[in-house]
N, C-alpha and C positions, 0 to 999 in steps of 0.2 A: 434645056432645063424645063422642069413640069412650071406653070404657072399655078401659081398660088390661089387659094381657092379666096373667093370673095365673099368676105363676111359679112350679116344682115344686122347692119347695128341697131335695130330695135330689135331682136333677138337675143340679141349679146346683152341690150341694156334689161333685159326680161332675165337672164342669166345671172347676172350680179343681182338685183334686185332678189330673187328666188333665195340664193345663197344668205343674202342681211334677212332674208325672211328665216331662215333654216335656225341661224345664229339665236333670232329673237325668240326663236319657238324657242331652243334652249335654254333660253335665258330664263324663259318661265318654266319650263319642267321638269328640265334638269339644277337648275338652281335652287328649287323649294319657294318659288314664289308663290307658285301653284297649291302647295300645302297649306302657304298663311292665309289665302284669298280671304276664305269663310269668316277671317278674325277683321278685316278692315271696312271701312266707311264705305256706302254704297256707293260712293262716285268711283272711290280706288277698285270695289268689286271688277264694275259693269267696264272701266278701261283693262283689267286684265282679260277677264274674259273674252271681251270686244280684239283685243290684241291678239289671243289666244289662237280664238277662231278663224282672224285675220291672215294669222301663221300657215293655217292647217295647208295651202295650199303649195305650202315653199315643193314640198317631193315630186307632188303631181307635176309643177310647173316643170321640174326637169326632167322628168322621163315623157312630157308631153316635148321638150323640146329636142330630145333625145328620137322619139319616135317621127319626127317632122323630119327629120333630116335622114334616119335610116331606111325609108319606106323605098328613097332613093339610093343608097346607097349598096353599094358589094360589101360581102361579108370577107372581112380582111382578119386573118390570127394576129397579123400583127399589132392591130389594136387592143387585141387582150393581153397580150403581152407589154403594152406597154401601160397599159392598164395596171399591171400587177407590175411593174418594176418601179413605177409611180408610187403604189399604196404600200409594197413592202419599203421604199426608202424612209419613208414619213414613219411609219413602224416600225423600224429598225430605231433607228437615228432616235427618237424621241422614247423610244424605253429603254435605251442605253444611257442617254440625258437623264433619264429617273433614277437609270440602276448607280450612275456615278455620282452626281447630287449626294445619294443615299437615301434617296423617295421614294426608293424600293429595295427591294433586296435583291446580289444578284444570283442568277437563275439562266442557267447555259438553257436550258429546256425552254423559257421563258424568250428567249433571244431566237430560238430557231422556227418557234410560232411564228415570230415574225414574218416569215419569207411565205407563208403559207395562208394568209387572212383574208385570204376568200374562200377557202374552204372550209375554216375555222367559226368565219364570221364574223370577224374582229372588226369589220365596218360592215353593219346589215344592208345598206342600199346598196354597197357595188355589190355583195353576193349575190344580190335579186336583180340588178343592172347584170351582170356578167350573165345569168341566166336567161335573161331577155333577150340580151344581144346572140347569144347560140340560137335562138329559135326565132330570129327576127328575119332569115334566110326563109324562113317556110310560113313565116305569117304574110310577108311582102309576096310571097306565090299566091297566097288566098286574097289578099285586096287586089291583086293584078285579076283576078277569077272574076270579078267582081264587079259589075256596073255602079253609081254612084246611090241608084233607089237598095241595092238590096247591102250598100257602105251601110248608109244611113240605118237600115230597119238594123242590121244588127248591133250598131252602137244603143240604138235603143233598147234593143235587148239586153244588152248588156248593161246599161245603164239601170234598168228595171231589176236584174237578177241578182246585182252585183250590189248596186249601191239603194236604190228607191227600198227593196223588199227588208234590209237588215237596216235602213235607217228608219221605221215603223216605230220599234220597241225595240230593247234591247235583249228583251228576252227573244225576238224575232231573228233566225242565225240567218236565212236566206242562203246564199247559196255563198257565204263567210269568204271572203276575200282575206281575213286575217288583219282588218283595223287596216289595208291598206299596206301591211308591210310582207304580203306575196309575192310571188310572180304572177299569178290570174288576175291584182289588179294593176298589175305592169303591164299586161296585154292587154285590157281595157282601154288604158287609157294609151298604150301604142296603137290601137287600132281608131282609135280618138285626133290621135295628132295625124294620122296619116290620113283620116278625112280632111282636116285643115288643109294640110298640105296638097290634095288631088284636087277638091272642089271647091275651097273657099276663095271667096273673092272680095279683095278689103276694100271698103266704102262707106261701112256703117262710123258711126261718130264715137270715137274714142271716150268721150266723157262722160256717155251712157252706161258703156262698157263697165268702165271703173267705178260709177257710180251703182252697178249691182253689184260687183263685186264690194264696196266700202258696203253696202246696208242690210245685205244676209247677215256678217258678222255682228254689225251693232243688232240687227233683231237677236239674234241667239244672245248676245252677252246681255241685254237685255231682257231677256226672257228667261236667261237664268236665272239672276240676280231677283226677279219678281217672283219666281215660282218657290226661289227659296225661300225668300222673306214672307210669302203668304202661305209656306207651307204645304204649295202643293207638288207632293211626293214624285207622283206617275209624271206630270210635266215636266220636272226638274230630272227624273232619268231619262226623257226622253231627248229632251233637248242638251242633256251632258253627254247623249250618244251621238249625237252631232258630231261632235269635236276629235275627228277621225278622216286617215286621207280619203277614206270610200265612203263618206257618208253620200248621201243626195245634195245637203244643201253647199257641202265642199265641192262635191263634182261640178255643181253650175258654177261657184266661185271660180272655178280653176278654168271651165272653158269661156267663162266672160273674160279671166283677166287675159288671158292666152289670145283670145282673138282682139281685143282691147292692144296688144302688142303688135299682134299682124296690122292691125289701121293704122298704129303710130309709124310717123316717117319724123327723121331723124337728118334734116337740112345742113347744120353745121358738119363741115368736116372736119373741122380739125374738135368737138366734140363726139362725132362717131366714130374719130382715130385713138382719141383715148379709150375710148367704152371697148372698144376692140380689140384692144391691148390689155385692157386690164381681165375680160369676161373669162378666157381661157384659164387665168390663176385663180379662180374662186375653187376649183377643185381643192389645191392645195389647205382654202380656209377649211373646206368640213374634214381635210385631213389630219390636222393638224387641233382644231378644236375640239372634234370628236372623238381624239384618242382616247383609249380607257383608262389613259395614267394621269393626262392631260384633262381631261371631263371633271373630274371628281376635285384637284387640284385649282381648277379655274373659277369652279362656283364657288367654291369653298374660299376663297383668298377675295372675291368682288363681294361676294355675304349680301346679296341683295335683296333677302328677306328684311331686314334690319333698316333697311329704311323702306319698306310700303307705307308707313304713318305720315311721311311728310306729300306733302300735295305736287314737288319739283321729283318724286320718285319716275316715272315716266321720262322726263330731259336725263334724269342720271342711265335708266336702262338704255334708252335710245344710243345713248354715248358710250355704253360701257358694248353694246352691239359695236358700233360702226368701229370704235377704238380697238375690238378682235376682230373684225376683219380688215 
């Protein structure tokens, strides 16, 4: 029998974490929290935004850990495959539960989409995951090409073309990655993890780590909330174009919290046997959350525009996250 491969539970714990991040970005954008921001008190402002911002890194965090692990690995069909018998079951199964409810209408056309939503779209990251992983065979040839000085210059390049030149101004396209939701900036940031993975070496202190990644966010949620309230225009677009997975200030977010994970060690066993057990089924949450029948349905039934006014709104969201996942 093959032995089982051995899993990095601060890895796995960066994995679930990413995931309650993904949740909570929903929670503000796809719920309409994000709509009422401008109408509440400036403390309730500066913690959504601050959260907001917080969020932007849940995607990076997993196609970063996504690219950590395939730089190494053979390109196998059978994981797209299992890939797509995963997403069409959660797609099937859950707009068949709408169509019988009567929470939709039913729609034989509608039912055979199902089987096909990576082609369709019907969950945008695995489209752009599944496109990654086809061309992660011939990007793992180009970093094998590769010594670790000319790794490094082209991360920087990329990080300059990609995210530093469009996070300027938002009139500024740069060389438009797509807000993040491409493939070009799925190879960016794979060609990112796969530096991690060849040359990094953990030692640096964890609480440094996390400590830049908590205070990019409170400066933007901060400095939005200022620029509005004093009115200045050009600062208030520039820092609302922050809040994107390719921006510049997202990108150092994402490799602070990322290598912030690589330093963490994880002593308890029998806490990095849970974390390990649990990291593998966070798939299922953005499958099941992020349906398009389920999405619209969920915000709508938790209404958590309707309490930003009270000061305990924050412990309600926090809860109404961790309670769907």
């Amino acid at each position: 029998m093959r032995e089982a491969k051995k899993r990095d539970a601060n890895l796995d714990l960066l994995r679930i974490v990413s995931m309650l991040l993904i949740v909570f970005l929903h929670s503000i954008d796809h719920s309409g929290v994000l709509e009422h921001v401008e109408s509440c008190s400036g403390g309730m402002q500066i913690y959504v935004w601050f959260a907001y911002a917080l969020c932007q890194v849940c995607v990076n965090c997993y196609v970063m850990l996504s690219g950590y692990y395939l730089v190494r690995s053979k390109f196998r069909v059978k994981k797209l495959v299992t890939l797509w018998m995963k997403t069409v079951f959660y797609s099937f199964v859950l707009k068949l539960i709408f169509m019988l409810t009567g929470r939709d209408g039913i729609s034989v056309v509608s039912l055979l989409s199902c089987f096909v939503p990576i082609t369709t779209g019907r969950y945008w990251f695995i489209t752009i995951y599944v496109g990654m992983y086809m061309v992660s065979p011939f990007l793992n040839k180009l970093i094998c090409a590769m010594d670790q000085r000319e790794h490094t210059m082209l991360n920087i390049c990329l990080f300059l073309l990609f995210s530093l030149w469009s996070s300027i101004h938002p009139r500024i396209a740069g060389m438009n990655s797509g807000g993040g939701w491409g493939l070009a900036w799925f190879v960016v940031l794979y060609l990112a993890a796969a530096w991690f993975r060849l040359y990094y070496t953990p030692g640096h202190r964890t609480s440094c780590l996390l400590g830049l990644y908590l205070l990019i966010p409170l400066a933007m949620g901060a400095g939005q909330v200022a620029a509005q309230n004093l009115g200045i225009g050009f600062v208030q677009s520039v820092i609302r174009n922050w809040f994107r997975y390719d921006s510049a200030p997202v990108y150092l977010m994402t490799m602070a919290i990322f290598a912030a994970f690589l330093n963490l060690r994880i002593r308890n066993g029998r806490f990095a046997s849970v974390i390990c057990s649990i990291a593998p089924m966070t798939f299922g949450v953005y499958l099941i959350h992020a349906h398009a029948d389920v999405k619209p349905w969920l915000w709508s039934v938790l209404d958590l525009p309707a309490y930003m006014e009270h000061a305990w709104f924050p412990v309600l969201q926090v809860a109404c996250v961790v309670g769907i996942f």
